[in-house]
C-alpha positions in Angstrom: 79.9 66.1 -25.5 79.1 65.7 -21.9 75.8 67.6 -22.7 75.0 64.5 -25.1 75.9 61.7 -22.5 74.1 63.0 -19.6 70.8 63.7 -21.7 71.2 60.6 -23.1 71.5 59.3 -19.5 68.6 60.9 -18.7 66.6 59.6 -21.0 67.6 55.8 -20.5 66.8 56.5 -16.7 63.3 57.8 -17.5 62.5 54.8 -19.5 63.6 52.8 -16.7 61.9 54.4 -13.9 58.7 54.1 -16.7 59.3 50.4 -17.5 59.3 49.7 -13.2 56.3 52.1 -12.8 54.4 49.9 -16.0 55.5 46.3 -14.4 54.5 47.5 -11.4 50.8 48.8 -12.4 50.4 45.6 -14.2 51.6 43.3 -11.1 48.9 45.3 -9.1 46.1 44.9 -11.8 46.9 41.2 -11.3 46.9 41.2 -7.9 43.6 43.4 -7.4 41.4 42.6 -10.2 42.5 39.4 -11.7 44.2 37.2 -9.0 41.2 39.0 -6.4 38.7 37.6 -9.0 40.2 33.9 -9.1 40.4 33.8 -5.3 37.1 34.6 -5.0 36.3 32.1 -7.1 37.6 29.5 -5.1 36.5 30.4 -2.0 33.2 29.8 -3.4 32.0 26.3 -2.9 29.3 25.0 -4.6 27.2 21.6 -5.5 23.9 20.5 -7.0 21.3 19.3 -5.1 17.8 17.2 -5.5 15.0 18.9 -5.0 12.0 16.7 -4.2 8.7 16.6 -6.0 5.5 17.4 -4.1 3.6 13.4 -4.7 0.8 13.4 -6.6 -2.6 12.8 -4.4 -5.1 9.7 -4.8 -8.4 10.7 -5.1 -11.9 8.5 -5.2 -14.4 8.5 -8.5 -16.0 11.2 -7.4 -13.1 13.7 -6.5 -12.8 13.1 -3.0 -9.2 13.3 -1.9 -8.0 10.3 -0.1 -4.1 10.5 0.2 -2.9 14.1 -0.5 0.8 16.0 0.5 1.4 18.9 2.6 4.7 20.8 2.3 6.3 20.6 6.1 9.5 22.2 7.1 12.6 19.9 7.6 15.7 20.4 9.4 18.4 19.3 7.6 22.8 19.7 7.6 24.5 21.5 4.8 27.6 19.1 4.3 29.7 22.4 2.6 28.8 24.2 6.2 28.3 21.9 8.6 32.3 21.2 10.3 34.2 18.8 9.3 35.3 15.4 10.6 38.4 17.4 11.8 36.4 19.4 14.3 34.8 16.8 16.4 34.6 19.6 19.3 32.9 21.7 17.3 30.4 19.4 15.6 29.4 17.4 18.8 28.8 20.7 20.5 26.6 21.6 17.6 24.8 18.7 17.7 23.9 18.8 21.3 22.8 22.8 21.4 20.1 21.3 18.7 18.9 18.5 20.4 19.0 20.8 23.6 16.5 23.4 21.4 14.2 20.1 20.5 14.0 18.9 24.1 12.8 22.4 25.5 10.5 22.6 22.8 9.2 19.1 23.3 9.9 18.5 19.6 10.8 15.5 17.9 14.3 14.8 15.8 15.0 11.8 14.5 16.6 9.2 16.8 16.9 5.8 15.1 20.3 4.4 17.1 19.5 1.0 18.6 20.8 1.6 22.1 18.8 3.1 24.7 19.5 4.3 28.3 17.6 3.2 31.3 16.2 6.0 34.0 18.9 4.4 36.3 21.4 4.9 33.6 22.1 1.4 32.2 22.4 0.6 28.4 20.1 -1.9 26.4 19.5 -2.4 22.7 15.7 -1.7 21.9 13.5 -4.3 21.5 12.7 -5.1 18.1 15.9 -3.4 16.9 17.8 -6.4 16.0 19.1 -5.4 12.5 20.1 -1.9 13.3 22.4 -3.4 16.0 23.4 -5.9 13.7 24.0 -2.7 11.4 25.7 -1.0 14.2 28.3 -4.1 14.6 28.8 -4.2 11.1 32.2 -3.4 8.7 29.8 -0.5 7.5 29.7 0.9 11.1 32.1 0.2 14.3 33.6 -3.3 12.6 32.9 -5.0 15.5 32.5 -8.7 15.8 28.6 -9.6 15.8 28.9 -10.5 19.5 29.8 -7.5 20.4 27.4 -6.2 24.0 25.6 -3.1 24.1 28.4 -1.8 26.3 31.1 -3.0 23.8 29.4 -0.8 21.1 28.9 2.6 23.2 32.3 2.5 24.3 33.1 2.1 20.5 31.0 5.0 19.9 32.1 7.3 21.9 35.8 6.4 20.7 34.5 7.2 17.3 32.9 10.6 17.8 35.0 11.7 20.8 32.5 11.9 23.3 34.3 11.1 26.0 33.3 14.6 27.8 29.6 14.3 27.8 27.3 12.5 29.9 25.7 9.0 29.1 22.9 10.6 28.1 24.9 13.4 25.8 27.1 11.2 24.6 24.0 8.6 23.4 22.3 11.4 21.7 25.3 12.8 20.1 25.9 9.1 18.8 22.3 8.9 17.3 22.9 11.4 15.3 25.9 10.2 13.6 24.7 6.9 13.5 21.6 8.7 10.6 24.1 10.8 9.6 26.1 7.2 8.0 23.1 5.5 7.6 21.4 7.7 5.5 24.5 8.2 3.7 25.7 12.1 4.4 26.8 14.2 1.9 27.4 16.7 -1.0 24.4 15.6 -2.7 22.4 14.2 0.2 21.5 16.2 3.5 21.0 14.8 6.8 18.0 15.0 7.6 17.7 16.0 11.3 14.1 16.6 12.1 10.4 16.6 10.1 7.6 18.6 10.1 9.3 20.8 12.6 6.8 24.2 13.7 7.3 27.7 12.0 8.5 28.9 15.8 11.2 25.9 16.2 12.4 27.0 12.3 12.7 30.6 12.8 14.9 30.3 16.0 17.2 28.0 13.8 17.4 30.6 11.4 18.4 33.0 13.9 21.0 31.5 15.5 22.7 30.6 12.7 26.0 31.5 14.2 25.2 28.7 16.8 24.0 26.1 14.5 26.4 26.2 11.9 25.3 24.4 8.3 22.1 23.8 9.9 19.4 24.3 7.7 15.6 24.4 7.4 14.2 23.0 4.1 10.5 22.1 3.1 9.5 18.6 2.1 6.3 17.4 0.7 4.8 14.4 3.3 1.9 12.3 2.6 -2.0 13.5 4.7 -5.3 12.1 4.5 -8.2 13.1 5.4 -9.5 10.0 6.6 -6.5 7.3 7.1 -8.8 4.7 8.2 -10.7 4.8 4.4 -9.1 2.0 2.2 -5.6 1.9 3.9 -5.3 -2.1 2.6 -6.0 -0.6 -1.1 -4.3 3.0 -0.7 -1.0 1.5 0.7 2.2 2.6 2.8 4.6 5.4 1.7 7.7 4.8 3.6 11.6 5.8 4.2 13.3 4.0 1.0 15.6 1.1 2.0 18.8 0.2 1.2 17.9 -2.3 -1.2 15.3 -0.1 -3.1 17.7 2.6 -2.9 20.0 0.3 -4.9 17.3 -0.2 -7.1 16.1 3.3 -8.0 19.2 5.2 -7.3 19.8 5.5 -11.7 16.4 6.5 -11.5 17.5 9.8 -9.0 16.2 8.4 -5.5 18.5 9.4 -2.7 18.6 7.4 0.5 16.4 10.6 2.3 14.0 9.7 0.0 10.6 7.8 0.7 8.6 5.6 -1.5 5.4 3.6 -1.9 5.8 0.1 -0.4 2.5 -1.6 -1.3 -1.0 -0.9 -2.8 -1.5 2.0 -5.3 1.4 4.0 -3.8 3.8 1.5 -4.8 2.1 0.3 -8.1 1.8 3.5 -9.6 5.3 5.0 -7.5 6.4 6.5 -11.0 3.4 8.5 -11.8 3.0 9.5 -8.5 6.5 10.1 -7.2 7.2 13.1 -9.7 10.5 14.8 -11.5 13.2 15.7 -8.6 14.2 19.3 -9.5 18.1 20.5 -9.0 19.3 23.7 -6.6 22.4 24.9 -6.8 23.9 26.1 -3.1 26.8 28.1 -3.0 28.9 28.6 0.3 31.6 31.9 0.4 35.0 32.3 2.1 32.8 34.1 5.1 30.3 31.1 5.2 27.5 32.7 3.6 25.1 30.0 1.9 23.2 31.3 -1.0 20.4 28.8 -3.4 19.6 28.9 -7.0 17.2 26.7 -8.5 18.6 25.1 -11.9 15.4 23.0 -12.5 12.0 23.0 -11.1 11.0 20.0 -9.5 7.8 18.7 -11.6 4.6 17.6 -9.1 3.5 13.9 -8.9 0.3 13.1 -11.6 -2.4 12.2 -9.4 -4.6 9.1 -9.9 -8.2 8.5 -9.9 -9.4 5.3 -8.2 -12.5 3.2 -8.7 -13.1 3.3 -5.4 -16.4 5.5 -4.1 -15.5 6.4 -0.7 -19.1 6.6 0.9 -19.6 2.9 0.1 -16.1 2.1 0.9 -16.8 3.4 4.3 -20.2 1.3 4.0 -18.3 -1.7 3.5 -16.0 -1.1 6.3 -18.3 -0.4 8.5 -20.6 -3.1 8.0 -18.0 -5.6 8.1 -16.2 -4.3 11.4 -19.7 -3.9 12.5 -21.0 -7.9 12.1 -17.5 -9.0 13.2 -18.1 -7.3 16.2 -21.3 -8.5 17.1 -20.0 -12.1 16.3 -17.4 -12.0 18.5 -19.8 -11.5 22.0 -20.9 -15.2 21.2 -17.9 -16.5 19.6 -14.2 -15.1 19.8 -13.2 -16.8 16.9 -14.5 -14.4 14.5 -11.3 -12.3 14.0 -11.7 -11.4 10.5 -13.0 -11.0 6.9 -13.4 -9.0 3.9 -15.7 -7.9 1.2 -15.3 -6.6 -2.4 -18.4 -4.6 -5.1 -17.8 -4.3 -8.4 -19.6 -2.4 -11.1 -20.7 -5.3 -12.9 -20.6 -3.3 -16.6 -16.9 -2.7 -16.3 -15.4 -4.5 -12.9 -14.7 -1.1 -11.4 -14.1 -1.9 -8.1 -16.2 0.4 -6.1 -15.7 -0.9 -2.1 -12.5 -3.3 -0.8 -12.3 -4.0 2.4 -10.4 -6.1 4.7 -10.9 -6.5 8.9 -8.9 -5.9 11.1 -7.6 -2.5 9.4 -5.5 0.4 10.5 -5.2 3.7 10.2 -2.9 5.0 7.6 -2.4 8.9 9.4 -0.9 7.0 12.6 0.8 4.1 10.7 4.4 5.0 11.3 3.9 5.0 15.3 2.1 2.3 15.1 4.2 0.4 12.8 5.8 -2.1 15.2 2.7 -2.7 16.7 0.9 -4.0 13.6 3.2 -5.6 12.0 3.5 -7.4 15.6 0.0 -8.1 15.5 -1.7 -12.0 15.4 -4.4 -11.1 13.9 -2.6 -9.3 11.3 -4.7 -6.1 10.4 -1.9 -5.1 7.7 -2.5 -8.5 5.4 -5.0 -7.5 2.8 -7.6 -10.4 2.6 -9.9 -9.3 0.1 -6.7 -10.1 -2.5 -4.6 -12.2 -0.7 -6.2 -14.5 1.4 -7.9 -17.9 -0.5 -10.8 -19.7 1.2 -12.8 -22.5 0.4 -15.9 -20.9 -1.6 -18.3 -23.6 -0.2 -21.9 -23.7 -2.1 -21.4 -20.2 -3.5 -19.7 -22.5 -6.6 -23.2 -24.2 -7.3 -24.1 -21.2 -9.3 -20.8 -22.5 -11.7 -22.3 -26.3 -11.0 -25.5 -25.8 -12.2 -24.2 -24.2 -15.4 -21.8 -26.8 -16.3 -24.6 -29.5 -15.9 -26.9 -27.3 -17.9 -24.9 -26.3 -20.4 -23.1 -29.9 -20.9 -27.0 -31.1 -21.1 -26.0 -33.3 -18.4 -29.2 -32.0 -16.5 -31.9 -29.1 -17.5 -35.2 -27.9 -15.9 -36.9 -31.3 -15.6 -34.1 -33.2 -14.2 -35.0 -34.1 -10.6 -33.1 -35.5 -7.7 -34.5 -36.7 -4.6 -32.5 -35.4 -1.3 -32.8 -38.4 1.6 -30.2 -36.3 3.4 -27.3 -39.1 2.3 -25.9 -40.0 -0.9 -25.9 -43.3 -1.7 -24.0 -44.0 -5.3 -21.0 -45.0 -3.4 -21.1 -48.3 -1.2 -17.7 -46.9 0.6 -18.4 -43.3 0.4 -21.9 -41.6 1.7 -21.3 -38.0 2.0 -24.2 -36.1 4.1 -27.0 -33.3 2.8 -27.4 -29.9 5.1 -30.7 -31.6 4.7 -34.0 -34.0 3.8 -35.3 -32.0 0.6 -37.1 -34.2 -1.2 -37.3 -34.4 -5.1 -36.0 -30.9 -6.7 -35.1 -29.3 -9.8 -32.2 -27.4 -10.2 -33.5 -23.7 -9.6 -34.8 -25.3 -6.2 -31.3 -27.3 -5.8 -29.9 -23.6 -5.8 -32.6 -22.5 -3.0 -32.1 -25.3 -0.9 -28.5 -25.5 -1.3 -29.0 -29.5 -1.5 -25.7 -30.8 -1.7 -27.1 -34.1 -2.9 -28.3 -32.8 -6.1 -25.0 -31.2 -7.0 -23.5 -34.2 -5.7 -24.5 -36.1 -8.6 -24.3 -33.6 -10.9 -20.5 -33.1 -10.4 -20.7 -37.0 -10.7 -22.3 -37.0 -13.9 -19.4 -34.1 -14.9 -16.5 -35.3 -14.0 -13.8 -33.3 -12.5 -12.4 -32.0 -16.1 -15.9 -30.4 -17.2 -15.9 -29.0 -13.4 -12.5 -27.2 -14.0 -13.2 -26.0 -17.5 -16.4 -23.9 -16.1 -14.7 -22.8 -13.0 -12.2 -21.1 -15.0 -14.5 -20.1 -17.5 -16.3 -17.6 -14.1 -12.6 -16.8 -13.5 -12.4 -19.1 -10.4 -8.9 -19.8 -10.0 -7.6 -17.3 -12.3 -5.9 -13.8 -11.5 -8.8 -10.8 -11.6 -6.2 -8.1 -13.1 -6.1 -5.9 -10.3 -3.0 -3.6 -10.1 -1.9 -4.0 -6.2 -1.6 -7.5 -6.7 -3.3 -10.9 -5.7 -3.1 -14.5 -4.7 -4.3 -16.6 -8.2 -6.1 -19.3 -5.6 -6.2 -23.0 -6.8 -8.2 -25.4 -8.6 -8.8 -28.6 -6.5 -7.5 -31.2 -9.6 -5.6 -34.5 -10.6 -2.8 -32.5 -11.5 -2.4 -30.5 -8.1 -3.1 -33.9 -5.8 -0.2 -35.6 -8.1 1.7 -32.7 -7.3 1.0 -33.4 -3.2 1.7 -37.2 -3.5 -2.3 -37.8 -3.4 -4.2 -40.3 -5.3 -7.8 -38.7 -6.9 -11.2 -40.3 -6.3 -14.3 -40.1 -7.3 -15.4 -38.7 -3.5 -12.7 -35.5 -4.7 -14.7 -35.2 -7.4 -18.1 -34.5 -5.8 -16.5 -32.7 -3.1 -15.1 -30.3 -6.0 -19.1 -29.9 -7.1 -20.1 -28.4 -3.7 -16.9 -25.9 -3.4 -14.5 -28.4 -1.0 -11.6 -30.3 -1.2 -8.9 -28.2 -2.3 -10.8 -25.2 -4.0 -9.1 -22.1 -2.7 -10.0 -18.6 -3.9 -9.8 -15.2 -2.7 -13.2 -12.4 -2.5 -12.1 -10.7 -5.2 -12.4 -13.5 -7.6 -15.6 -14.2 -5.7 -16.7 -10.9 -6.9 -15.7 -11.7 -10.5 -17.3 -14.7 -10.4 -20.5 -12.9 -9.4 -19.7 -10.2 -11.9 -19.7 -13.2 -14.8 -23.0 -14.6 -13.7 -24.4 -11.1 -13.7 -23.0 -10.8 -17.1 -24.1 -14.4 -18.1 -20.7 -15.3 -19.3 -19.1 -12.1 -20.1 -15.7 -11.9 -17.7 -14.1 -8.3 -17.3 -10.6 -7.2 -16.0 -10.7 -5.8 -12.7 -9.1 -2.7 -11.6 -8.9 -0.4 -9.0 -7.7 2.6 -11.1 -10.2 4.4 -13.4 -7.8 7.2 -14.8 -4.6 9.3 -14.0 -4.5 13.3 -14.2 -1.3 15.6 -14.2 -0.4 17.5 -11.5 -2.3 20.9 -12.0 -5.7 18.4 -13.5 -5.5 19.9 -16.7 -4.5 16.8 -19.1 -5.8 13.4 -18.7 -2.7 11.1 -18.7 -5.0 7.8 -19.0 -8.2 6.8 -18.8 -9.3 3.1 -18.2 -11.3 1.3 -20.4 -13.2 -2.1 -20.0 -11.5 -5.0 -21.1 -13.0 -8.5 -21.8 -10.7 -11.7 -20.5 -13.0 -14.2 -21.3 -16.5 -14.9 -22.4 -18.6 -17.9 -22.5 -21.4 -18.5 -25.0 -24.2 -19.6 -22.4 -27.8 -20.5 -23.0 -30.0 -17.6 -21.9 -32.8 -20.2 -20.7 -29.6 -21.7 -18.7 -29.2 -18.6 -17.7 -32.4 -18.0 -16.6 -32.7 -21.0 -14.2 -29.7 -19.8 -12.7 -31.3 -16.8 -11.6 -34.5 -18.2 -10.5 -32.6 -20.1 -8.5 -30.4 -17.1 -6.9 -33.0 -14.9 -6.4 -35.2 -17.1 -4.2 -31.7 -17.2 -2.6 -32.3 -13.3 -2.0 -35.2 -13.5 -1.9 -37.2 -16.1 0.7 -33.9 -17.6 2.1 -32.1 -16.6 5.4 -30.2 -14.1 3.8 -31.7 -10.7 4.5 -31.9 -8.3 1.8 -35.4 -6.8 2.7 -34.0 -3.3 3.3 -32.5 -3.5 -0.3 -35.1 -1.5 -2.5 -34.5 -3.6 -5.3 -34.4 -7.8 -5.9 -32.0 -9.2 -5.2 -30.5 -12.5 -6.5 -28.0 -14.5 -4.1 -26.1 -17.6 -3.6 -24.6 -18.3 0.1 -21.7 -20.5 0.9 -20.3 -22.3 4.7 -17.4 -23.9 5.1 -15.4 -26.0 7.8 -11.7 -25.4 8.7 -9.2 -26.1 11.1 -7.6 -23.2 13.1 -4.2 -23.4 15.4 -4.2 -21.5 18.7 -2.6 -22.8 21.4 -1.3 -25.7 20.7 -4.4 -27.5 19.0 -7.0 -27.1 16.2 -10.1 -25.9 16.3 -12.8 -26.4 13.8 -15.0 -23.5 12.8 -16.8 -22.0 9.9 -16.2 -19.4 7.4 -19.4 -17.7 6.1 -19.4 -16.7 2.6 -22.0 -14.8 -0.1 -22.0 -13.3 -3.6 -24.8 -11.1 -4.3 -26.3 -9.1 -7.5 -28.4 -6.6 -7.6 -30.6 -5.6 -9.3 -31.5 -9.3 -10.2 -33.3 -8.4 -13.4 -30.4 -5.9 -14.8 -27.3 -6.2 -12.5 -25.6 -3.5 -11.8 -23.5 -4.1 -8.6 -21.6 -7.6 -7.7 -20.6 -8.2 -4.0 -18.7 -10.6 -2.5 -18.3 -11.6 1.5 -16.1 -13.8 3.6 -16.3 -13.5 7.5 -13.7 -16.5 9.0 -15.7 -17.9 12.3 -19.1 -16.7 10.8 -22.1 -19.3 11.6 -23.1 -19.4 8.0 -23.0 -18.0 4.7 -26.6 -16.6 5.0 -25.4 -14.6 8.8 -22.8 -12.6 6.2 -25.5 -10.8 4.2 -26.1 -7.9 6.6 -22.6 -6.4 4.9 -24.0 -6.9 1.4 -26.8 -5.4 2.0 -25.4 -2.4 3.5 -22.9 -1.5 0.4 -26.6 -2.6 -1.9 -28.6 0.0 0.4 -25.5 2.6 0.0 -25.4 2.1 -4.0 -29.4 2.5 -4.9 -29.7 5.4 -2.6 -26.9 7.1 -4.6 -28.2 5.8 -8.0 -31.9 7.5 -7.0 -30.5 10.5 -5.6 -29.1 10.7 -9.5 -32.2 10.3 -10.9 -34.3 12.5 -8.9 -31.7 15.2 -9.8 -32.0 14.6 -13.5 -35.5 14.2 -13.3 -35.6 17.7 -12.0 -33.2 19.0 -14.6 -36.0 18.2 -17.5 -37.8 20.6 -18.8 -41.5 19.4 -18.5 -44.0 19.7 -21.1 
């Protein structure tokens, strides 16, 4: 019996020890494998970041690269890595050793904070800097009131960030940093940038010191380069840091406030073609701190766009406009400015666009403040923006109208005395005594009494209708955008509180009064003569490519706005006209090889400066060439110029730049044909 209890007990004790033993290999499998596993997991923090596109390049018609993008190493802060908010010590210490490394490398980091300090050590807000101390001030930053001094907001600063260990000087720098670091909105998804385009040397010692420079990181960005900034900067445009207002804009669209953007011309018109698809990177951070990246999506390349531009007579036409400016400006200082436009007259391609002063797009951003500073405003594109008063290059349009409307034709003659006489109250002047002429010779002579009494005879409604029939007044279709001009008319002086006359109305026939258009719509109206009534849309793009060139995304194709059903022996007289412009007048064209027919234009207007007015005369020309079968249309404005006939050096230079690329073209075909 006592046999049977104690194996019994031996058995029950067995099981237990086994059942301990079995809970306890479990327990450990937990603790070692699973419980080790799910730890692990946590200690691993991760997040998804944007990964930016390289931006697609700009190229000319023939290929030549005009704004491209070169990959540049960045130094940015991991916000997983970099300390926390709780470790003020340790992050301000951080920050310093880095701006430490930049100084002894002479290196630049980016330092935007509006307070400066003085070589004796006193604080002022930069010059210029208004809004960012405004920002500074603001709820968004130290919630100051918007008095607050330059001292006020250092001292606020240095509260804030715990600075009160470091020098002036430390303590400012430190500050700048944090002040980007809010600005550019810091975080999970979005690194602070700390430096750009920072040297493979300054990089690599980063990377070795990680231990020093905690969740500092160097990551490549794509930046914009060009070969030559100073080709078509008003037509290229600005790609610049992306603003708080676009960001608010685009941010659905995946922008992040370190992103940049194109602010005007082609980079911002076409910004969604060239901008690119942002990509995605996972980055992981362990328990030990170790940072490790995983791409999730490729970032897809900007398209790149093919302009109408041709850069060799883009440079022509930059050239020979700075170039006349310049020579103006030894006798009179009032020439300042101008700007010229050549269109392919078969399509309205715009081949050349140029605007004076100009800058240089490569040293744009440290010139910034400086040019947008600037009286004579070298940013403003004139060739689309500006309007002017065409003068006598609207007879052209005049004679037309009067032909057309059978109001005059090839045997109607007036005779010039110098003065018109049909009003006993109103006796505007003639540039000179010319007799009894026809209206080719009307044209020639630019004899404001014959057009005078043909606008008479027109009335100021006939007048309109043509003008917009040349696209005078009307928008060209460019894609940067443009000013639309006016139309001197009843309408528009009823708008102004003016009565019309009948002096407005003749005034209207010689391209004054209230006529206002810019030299692109010069150049259309050009290109319609040359066309002889045919009015195309004009643009600056001629097709888009993807990234690698393989597909063509769009190709332009000429598009008709308007055309007018004109006499060809109207026509014809026209021409005549034009090309003894080009041909026997002041306006040089000899070193052209081929005719040329013309039509020149002066005006008078009244310039501010220094606290009076100053009259002075714009000089203005439209040009086609060659006169028998057009193929180029140019337009000139040069404000201050002595006349219209003075401004056709720069016409002739883009003509002269154009034929001797069209015969190179020939020869080389003529040389490709197998003779016989």
């Amino acid at each position: 019996m006592r046999r049977k209890t104690s194996k019994k007990r031996n058995v029950a004790v067995i099981i237990a020890i086994t059942a301990v033993f079995a809970a306890f290999i479990v327990k450990l499998w937990n603790i070692q494998i699973v419980s080790a596993g799910e730890a692990k997991q946590a200690a691993v923090k991760g997040t998804e970041v944007s990964v930016e596109p390289i931006r697609g390049e700009i190229l000319d018609r023939d290929g030549n690269t005009l704004a491209t993008s070169k990959q540049v190493r960045t130094i940015v802060f991991n916000y997983y890595a970099f300390p926390g908010s709780g470790e003020s010590e340790k992050r301000n210490e951080i920050i310093l050793n880095l701006i430490s490394l930049f100084e002894r490398n002479k290196a630049e980091w980016v330092d935007e904070l509006p307070i400066k300090v003085s070589r004796k050590g006193n604080l002022y807000f930069s010059k210029g800097k208004e809004n960012e101390a405004d920002y500074l001030r603001s709820s968004a930053f130290l919630d100051l009131n918007p008095y607050a001094t330059v001292q006020n907001c250092f001292d606020a600063l240095v509260k804030k960030y715990s600075l009160e260990n470091y020098t002036t000087e430390q303590a400012r720098n430190i500050a700048s940093v944090y002040y980007s670091m809010v600005k550019d909105g810091f975080n999970s998804t979005t690194p602070y940038v700390f430096a750009k385009d920072v040297s493979a040397a300054l990089a690599s010692d980063i990377k070795e010191k990680s231990d020093v420079f905690t969740g500092v990181d160097v990551q490549v960005k794509s930046v914009r380069e060009y070969p030559d900034g100073t080709v078509a900067p008003h037509i290229l445009g600005i790609v610049g840091a992306i603003s708080a207002e676009e960001y608010e804009a685009k941010k659905n669209d995946g922008y992040s406030l370190n992103d940049t953007i194109g602010k005007n011309g082609i980079e911002y018109a076409y910004e969604s073609e060239l901008r690119g698809t942002a990509g995605k990177k996972l980055i992981t951070t362990d328990s030990a701190g170790n940072v490790s990246e995983k791409y999730i999506d490729l970032p897809k390349n900007g398209n790149s766009v093919i302009l109408t531009i041709r850069k060799d007579l883009q440079k022509a036409a930059q050239n020979a406009l700075r170039n006349l400016i310049l020579e103006f400006q030894a006798d009179n200082p009032n020439v300042k400015a101008g700007a010229v436009v050549a269109m392919d007259t078969k399509n309205n391609d715009i081949l050349a666009c140029a605007s004076y002063p100009s800058y240089n797009l490569s040293t744009y951003s440290k010139n910034a403040s400086k040019l947008n500073t600037d009286a004579n405003k070298p940013l403003w594109n004139r060739a689309l923006l500006s309007t002017y008063t065409p003068g006598s290059t609207i007879k052209p349009a005049v004679a037309m109208a009067g032909l057309e409307e059978k109001i005059i034709d090839s045997d109607f003659y007036v005779t010039c005395t110098g003065i018109y006489t049909h009003y006993d109250d109103y006796r505007p002047t003639c540039t000179g005594v010319h007799g009894s002429l026809n209206v080719v010779y009307a044209l020639y002579n630019s004899c404001n009494i014959f057009f005078y009494e043909t606008s008479r005879l027109l009335g100021i409604e006939k007048l309109n209708d043509y003008f917009t029939m040349f696209g005078l007044g009307e928008e060209t279709g460019v894609e940067i955008g443009e000013s639309k001009g006016t139309v001197d008319s009843v309408e528009l002086r009823t708008e102004k509180g003016e009565l019309w006359t009948p002096g407005l109305t003749i005034q209207a026939g010689i391209g004054h009064g209230d006529n206002q258009f810019t030299p692109v719509q010069l150049c259309t109206y050009a290109s319609v003569i040359a066309n002889r009534g045919v009015r195309y849309k004009a643009h600056f793009v001629k097709s888009i490519m993807s990234s690698d060139y393989s597909e063509t995304l769009y190709s332009s194709q000429s598009q008709i706005l308007s055309k007018a059903d004109f006499s060809d022996s109207n026509w014809d007289l026209v021409y005549d006209g034009m090309i003894l412009v080009g041909t026997k007048s002041y306006a040089d064209f000899s070193s052209v090889p081929v005719t040329v027919a013309a039509k020149t234009g002066t005006t008078t207007v009244k310039k501010a400066g220094n606290g009076s007015k100053t009259e002075v005369n714009n000089g203005l020309i439209i040009a086609l060439a060659p006169a028998d079968d057009p193929q180029i249309a140019v337009a000139v404005v040069v404000e201050g110029a002595t006349s219209g006939g003075s401004t056709a050096p720069v016409a002739s230079a883009i003509m002269e730049k154009f034929f001797e690329k069209s015969q190179e073209e020939k020869e080389a075909q003529t040389e490709g044909v197998l003779l016989k």
